[in-house]
C-alpha positions as CSV (number, residue, x, y, z in Angstrom):
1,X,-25.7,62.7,17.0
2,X,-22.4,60.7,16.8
3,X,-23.2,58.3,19.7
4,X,-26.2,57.5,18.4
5,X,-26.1,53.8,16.8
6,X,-28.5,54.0,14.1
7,X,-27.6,57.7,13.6
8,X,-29.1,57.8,9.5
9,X,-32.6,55.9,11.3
10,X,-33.2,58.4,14.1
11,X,-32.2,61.4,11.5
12,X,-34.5,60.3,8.9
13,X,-37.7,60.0,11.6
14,X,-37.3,63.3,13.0
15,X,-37.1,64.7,9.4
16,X,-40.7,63.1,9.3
17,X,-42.0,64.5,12.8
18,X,-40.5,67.9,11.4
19,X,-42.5,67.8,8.1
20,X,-46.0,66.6,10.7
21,X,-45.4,69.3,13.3
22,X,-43.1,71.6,12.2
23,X,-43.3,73.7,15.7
24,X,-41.1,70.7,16.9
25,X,-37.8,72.3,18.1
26,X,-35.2,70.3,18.2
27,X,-32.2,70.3,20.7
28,X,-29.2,68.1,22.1
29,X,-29.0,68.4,26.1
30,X,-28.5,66.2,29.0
31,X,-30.7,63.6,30.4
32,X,-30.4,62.6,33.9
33,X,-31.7,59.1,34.3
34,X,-33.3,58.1,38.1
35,X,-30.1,56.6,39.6
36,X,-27.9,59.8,38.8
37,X,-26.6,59.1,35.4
38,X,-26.2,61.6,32.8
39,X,-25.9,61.8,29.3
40,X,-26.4,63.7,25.9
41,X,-29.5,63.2,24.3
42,X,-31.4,64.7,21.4
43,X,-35.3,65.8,22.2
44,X,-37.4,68.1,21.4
45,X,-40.4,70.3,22.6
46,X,-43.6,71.6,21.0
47,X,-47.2,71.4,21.1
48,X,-49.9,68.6,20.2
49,X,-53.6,69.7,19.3
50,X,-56.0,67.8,21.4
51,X,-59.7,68.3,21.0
52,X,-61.6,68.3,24.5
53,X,-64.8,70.3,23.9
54,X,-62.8,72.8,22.4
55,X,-59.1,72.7,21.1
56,X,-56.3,73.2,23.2
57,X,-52.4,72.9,22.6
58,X,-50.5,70.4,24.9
59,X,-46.8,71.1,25.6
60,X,-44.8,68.2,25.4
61,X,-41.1,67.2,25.6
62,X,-39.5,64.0,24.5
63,X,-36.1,62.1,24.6
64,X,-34.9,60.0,21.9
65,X,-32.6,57.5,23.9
66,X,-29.2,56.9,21.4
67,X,-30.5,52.8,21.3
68,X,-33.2,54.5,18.9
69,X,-35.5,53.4,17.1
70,X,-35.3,49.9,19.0
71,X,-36.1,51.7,22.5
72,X,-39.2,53.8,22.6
73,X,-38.3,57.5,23.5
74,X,-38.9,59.1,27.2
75,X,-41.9,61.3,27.0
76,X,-42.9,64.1,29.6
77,X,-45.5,67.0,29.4
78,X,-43.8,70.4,29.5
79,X,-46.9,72.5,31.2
80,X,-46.0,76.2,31.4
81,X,-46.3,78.0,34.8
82,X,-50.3,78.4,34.5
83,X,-50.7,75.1,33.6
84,X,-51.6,71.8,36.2
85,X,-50.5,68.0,35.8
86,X,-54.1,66.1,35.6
87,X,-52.4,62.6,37.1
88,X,-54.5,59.8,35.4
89,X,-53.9,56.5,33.8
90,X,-51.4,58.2,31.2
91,X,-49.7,60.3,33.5
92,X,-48.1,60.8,36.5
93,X,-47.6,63.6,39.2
94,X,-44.4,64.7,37.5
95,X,-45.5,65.0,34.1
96,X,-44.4,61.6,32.8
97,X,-46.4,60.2,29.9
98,X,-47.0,56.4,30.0
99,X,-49.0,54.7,26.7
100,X,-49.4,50.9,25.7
101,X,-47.8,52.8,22.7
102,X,-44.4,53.1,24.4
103,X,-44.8,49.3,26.4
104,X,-45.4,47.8,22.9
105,X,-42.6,49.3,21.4
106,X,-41.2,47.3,18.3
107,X,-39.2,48.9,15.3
108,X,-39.8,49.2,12.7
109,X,-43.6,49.3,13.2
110,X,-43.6,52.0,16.1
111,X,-42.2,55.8,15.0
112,X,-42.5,58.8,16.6
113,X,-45.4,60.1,14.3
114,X,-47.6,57.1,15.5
115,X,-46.5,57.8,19.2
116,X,-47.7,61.1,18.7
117,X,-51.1,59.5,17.2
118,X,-51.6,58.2,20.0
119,X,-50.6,60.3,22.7
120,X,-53.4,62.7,21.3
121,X,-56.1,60.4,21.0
122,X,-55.4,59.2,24.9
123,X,-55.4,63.2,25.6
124,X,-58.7,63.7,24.0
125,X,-60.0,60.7,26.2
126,X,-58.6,61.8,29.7
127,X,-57.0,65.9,29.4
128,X,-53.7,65.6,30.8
129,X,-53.4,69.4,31.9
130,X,-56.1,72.0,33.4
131,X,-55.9,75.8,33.8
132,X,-54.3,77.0,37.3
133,X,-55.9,80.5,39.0
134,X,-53.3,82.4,40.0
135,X,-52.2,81.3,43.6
136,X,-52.5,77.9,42.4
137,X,-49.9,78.9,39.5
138,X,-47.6,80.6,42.3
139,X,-47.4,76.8,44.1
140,X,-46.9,75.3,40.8
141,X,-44.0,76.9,40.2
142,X,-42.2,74.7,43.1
143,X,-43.0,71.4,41.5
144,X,-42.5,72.7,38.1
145,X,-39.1,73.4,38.5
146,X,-38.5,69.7,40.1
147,X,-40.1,68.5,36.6
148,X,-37.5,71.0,34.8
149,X,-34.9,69.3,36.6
150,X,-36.1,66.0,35.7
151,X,-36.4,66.5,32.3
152,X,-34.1,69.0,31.2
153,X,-31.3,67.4,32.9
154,X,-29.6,68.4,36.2
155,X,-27.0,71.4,36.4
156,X,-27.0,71.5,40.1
157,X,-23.4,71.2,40.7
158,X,-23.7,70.2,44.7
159,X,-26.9,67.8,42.9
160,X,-24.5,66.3,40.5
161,X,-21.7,65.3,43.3
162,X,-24.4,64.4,45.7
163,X,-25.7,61.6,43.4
164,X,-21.9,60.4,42.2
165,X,-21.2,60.3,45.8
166,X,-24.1,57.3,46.5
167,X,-24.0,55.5,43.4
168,X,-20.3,54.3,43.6
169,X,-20.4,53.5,47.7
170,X,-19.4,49.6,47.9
171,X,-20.2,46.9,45.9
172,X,-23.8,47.5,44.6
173,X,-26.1,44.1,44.1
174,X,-28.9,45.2,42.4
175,X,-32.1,43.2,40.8
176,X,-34.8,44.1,38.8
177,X,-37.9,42.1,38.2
178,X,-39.6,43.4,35.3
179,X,-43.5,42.6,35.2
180,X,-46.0,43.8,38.3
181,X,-48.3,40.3,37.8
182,X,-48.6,37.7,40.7
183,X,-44.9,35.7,39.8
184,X,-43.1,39.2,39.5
185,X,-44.7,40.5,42.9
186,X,-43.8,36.9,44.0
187,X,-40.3,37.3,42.8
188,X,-39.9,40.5,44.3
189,X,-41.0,39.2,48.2
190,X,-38.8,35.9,47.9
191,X,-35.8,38.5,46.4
192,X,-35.9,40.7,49.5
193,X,-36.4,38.0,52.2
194,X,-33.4,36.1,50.8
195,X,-31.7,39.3,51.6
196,X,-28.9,38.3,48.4
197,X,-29.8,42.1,47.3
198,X,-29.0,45.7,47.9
199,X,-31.6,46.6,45.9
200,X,-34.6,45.2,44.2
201,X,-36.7,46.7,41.2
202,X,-40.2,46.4,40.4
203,X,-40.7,47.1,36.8
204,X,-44.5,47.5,36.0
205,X,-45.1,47.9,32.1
206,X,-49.0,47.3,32.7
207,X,-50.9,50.2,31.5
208,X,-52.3,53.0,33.9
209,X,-51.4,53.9,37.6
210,X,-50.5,51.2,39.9
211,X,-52.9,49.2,41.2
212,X,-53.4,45.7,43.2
213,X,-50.3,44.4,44.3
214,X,-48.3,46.6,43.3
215,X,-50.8,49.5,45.0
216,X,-50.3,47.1,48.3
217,X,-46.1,46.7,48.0
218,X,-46.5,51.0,47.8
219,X,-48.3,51.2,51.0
220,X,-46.4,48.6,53.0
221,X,-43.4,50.3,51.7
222,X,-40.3,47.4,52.1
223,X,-36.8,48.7,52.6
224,X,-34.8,48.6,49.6
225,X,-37.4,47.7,47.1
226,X,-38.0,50.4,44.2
227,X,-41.5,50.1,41.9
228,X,-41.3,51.9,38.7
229,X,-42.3,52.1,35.2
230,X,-39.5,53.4,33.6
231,X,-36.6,51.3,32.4
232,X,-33.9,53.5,33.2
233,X,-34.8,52.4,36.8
234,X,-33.2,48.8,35.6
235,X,-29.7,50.4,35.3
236,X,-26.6,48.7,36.3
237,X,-28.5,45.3,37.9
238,X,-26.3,43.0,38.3
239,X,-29.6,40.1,37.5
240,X,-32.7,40.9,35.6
241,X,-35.9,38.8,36.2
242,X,-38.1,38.2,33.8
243,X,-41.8,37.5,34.6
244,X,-44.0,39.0,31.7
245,X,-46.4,37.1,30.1
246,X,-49.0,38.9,26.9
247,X,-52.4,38.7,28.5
248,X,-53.6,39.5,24.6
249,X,-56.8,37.7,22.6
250,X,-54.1,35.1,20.9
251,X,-56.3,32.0,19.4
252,X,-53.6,29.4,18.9
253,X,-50.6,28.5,21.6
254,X,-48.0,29.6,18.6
255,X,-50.0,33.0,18.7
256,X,-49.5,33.3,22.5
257,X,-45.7,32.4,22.3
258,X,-46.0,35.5,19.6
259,X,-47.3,37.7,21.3
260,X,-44.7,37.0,24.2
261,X,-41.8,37.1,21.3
262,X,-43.1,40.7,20.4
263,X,-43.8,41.9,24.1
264,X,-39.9,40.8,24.6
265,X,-38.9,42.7,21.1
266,X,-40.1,46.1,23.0
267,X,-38.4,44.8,26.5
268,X,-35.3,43.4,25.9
269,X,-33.0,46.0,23.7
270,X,-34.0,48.4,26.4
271,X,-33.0,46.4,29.4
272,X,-29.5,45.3,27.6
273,X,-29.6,49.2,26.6
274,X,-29.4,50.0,30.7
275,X,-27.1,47.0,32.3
276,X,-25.2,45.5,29.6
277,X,-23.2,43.2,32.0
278,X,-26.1,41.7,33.3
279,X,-27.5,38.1,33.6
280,X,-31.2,37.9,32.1
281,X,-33.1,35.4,34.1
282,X,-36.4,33.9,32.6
283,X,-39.3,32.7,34.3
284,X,-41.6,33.9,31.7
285,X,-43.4,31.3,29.6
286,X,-42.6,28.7,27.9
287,X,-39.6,29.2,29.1
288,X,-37.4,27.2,26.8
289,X,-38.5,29.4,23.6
290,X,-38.5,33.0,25.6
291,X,-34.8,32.0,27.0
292,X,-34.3,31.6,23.3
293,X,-35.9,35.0,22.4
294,X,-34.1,36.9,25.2
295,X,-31.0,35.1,24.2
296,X,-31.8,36.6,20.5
297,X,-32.6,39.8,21.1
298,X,-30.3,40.8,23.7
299,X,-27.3,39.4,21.8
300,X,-25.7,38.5,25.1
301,X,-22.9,35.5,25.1
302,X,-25.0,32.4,25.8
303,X,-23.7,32.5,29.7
304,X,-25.5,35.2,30.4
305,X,-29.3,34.3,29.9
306,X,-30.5,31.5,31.4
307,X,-34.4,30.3,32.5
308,X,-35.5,28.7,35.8
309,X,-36.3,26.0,33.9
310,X,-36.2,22.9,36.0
311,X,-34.4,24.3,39.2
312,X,-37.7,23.7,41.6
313,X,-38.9,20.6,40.2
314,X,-35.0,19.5,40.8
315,X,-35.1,21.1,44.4
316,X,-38.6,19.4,45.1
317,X,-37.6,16.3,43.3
318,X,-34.5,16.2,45.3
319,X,-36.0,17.1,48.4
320,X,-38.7,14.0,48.1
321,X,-35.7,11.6,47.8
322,X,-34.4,12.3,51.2
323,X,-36.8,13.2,53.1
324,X,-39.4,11.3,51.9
325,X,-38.1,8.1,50.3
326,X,-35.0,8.0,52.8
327,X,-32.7,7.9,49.8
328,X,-30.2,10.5,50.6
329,X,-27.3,8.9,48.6
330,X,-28.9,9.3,45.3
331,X,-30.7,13.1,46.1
332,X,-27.4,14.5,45.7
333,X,-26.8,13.2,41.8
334,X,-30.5,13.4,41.4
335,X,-31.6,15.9,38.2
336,X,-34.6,17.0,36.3
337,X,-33.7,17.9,33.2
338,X,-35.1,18.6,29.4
339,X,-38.3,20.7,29.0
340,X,-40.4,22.3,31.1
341,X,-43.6,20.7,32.2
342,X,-44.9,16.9,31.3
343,X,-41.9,15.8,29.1
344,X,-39.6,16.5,32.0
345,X,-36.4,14.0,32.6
346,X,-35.0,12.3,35.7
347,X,-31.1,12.0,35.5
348,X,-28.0,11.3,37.1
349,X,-24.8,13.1,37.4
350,X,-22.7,10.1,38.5
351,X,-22.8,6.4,39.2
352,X,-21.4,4.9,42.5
353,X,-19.1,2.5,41.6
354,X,-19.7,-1.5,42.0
355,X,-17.8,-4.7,42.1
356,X,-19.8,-6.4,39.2
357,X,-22.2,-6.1,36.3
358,X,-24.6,-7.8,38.3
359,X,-24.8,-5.3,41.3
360,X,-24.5,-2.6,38.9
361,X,-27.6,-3.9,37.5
362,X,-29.3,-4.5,40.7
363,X,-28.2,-0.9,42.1
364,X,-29.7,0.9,38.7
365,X,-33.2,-1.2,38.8
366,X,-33.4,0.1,43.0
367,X,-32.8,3.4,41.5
368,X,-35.1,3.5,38.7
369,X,-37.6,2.4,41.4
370,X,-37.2,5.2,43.5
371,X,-37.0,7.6,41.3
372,X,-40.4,6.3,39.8
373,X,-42.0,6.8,43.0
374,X,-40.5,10.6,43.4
375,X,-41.9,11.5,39.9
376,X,-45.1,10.1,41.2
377,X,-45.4,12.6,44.2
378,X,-43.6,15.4,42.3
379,X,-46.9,14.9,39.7
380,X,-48.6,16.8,42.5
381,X,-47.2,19.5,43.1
382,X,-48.3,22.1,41.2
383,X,-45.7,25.3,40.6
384,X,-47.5,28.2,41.9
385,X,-46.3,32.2,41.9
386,X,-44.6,31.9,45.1
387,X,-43.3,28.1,44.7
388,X,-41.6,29.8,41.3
389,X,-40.1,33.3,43.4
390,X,-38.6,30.8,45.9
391,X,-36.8,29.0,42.8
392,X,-36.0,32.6,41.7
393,X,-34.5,33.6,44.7
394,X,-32.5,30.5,45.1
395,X,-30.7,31.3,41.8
396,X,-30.2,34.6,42.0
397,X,-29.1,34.4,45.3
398,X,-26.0,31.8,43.5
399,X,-25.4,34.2,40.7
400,X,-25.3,37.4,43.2
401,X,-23.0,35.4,46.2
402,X,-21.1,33.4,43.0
403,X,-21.7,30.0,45.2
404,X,-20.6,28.0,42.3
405,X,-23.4,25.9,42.5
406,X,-25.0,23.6,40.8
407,X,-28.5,24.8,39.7
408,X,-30.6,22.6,36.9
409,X,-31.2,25.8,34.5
410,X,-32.4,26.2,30.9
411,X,-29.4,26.8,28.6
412,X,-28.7,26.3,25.2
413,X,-28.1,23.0,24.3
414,X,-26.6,22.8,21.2
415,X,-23.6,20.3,21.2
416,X,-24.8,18.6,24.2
417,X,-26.4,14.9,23.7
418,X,-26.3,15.0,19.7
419,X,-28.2,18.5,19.6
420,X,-27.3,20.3,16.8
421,X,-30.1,23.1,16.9
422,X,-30.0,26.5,18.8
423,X,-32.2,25.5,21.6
424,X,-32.9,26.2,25.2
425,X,-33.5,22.7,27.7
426,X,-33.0,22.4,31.5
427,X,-29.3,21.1,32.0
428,X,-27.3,20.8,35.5
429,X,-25.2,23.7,35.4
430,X,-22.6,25.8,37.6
431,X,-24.2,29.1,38.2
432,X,-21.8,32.2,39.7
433,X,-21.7,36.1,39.1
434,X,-21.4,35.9,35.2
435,X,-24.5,33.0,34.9
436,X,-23.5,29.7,33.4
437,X,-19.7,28.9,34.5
438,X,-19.8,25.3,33.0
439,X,-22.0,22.2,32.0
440,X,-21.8,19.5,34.6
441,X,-21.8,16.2,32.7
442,X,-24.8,14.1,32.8
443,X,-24.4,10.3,33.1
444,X,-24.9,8.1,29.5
445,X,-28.3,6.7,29.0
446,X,-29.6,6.3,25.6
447,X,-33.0,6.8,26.8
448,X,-32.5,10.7,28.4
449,X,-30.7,11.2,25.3
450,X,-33.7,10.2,23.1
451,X,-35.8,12.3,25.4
452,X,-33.7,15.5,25.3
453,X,-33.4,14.7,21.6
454,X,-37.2,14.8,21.0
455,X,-38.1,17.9,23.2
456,X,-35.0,19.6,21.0
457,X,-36.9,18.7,17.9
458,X,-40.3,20.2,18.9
459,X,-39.0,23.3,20.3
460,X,-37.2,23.8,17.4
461,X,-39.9,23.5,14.9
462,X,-42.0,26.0,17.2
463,X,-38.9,28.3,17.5
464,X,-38.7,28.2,13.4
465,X,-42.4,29.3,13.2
466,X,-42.1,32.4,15.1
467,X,-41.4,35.7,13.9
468,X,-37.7,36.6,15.7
């Protein structure tokens, strides 16, 4: 267990799940994860009692990942050879076990016991495994060996060079979008048509088998796009997306922002767990405070995580100016900044230079004026899933290519315009292959400041009544 990081942790939980079901075994073998990796693990095998008319004993087999207990282990049922996989909501055709259990995995309030708890009561609901005659057994014994293989680890010599062979061919760009909901599947569409990626994965955490969209991007199968639920899928992306938002019964907007926080708390360590070099993109909402959370929870340097923030009401806002209003001079130093939503800023990275005070004067009324007018219209547009993929797109496809452009992105603003809290507002900012390369500087004007100063303030107080 010496690679484990909370080695005393894990050993004192499976000292409990030995004293609950002591026909446990326990074992230390290796894992190999979807894109070829490998690596020690401890699991262990044994058998859960399920009452379904009568009672039956249900071979599983689980992996404790060495990020435990802040990622939820890897769960598979181990049938034997006259036994067949019943695919259902909680598992699929190669014995995987899914559970809202294992999506809503926050320590220390999930253990392995309560996993277990649960993964029994979904049994007695839908019986994961039926009896096989024996011909059936004898064409079982094909697939159960590719499950063996799966989740014993592969000693396939010829296997194990095939797999190191494609994973280090070229430079690899890969993106993962995690959450299967209209922005993700929106994400995912704009991702692949900007071509930026190699490879693009669709995490879907929702509960069950796959359905709606994500049924559809199955069928219409695109090149180079992966869906999966399992978040060693994520590995090695060089940009992770995320879209989630809690769907749950939350009364107040601070209880919907919670249950967001605690959604993250069971995605985050796992995603840092599989690509720690990557940049965490948020789109989820509001994005100021889940930047924030992700930013917490992953305890990557501020650089790395980043939310779209103001980047398509820049690009629209922009966009309006010259095409619209005629005013191409201005577009290019023209920025929306601060918070996401109503208290959103116009701003100005530079000021053309004049002969006097009084054209100085003249020139900044004009502008004012215009960019009055391009508020007005940008009032209207509304940001729907694909409006918000396209903005996606746009910045990963900087971060992947490192354009060294200047995107207007959530960051944390501490230290910038007299903010001296830990908090997240849209900012003009160089984006390339690490995230955030540098601040571009905002022109002076007392009233943005006051502006960025009082959305700081109110994000703060929410961020200090969450639960982190």
């Amino acid at each position: 267990l010496f690679q484990y990081k909370f080695r005393d942790l894990t050993v004192e939980e499976l000292k409990n799940v030995n004293k609950t079901y002591p026909n446990f075994t326990f074992s230390m073998n290796t894992y190999t994860f979807k894109d070829g990796s490998q690596k020690d693990l401890l699991n262990f095998s044994g058998t859960v009692p399920v009452k379904y008319g009568k009672s039956y004993n249900i071979p599983i087999h689980l992996w404790i990942l060495d990020s435990h207990p802040f990622a939820p282990p890897i769960c598979f049922l181990k049938p034997t050879v006259n036994m067949g996989i019943s695919v259902g909501k909680h598992v699929d055709a190669r014995g995987r076990i899914y559970l809202p259990y294992l999506q809503n995995w926050s320590h220390p309030k999930s253990t392995v016991i309560g996993l277990i708890k649960e993964m029994i009561a979904k049994f007695e609901e839908e019986l994961p495994l039926y009896s096989l005659s024996s011909s059936d057994a004898a064409r079982q014994s094909e697939l159960l060996s590719y499950i063996a293989k799966i989740t014993e680890g592969e000693t396939d010599m010829k296997s194990k060079s095939k797999i190191g062979g494609d994973k280090n061919e070229g430079c690899f760009n890969k993106i993962t979008v995690v959450g299967a909901g209209d922005l993700g599947i929106a994400c995912v569409l704009a991702v692949a048509a900007k071509g930026a990626a190699d490879k693009v994965v669709l995490l879907d955490l929702s509960e069950g088998a796959a359905k709606g969209g994500t049924m559809d991007l199955e069928i219409f199968a695109l090149p180079n796009v992966e869906i999966s639920k399992d978040f060693s899928a994520s590995a090695d992306s060089k940009v992770v997306v995320l879209t989630v938002n809690s769907l749950g019964n939350a009364q107040t907007y601070l209880d919907v922002i919670q249950s967001n926080v605690d959604l993250f708390r069971g995605i985050i360590p796992a995603i840092s767990h599989y690509s720690q070099n990557t940049v965490l993109l948020v789109a989820s909402h509001p994005v100021e405070v889940m930047t924030y959370a992700s930013w917490k929870l992953s305890a990557f340097p501020k650089s790395r995580v980043i939310g779209v923030g103001a980047n398509l009401d820049t690009e629209r806002f922009q966009y309006i100016l010259t095409n619209l209003l005629k005013a191409q001079v201005l577009a290019k130093d023209a920025w929306i900044i601060g918070e996401q939503g109503e208290d959103k800023v116009p701003s100005w990275t530079s000021c053309n230079l004049v002969a006097n005070q009084m054209e100085a004067m003249t020139a900044c009324n004009s502008r004012e004026k215009v960019a009055n007018r391009a508020m007005e219209v940008l009032k209207g547009k509304s940001q729907r899933s694909w409006s918000v993929g396209l903005s996606v797109a746009d910045l990963t496809d900087s971060i992947l290519k490192d354009k060294r452009k200047v995107h207007s992105v959530s960051t944390l603003a501490k230290g910038c315009c007299s903010i001296n809290s830990e908090v997240f507002l849209s900012l003009p900012c160089v984006l390339g292959t690490n995230g955030v390369i540098e601040m571009v500087k905002l022109e002076e004007d007392p009233l943005v400041q006051e502006k960025l100063q009082s959305s700081a303030g109110s994000i703060h107080d929410l961020q200090q009544q969450l639960q982190l």
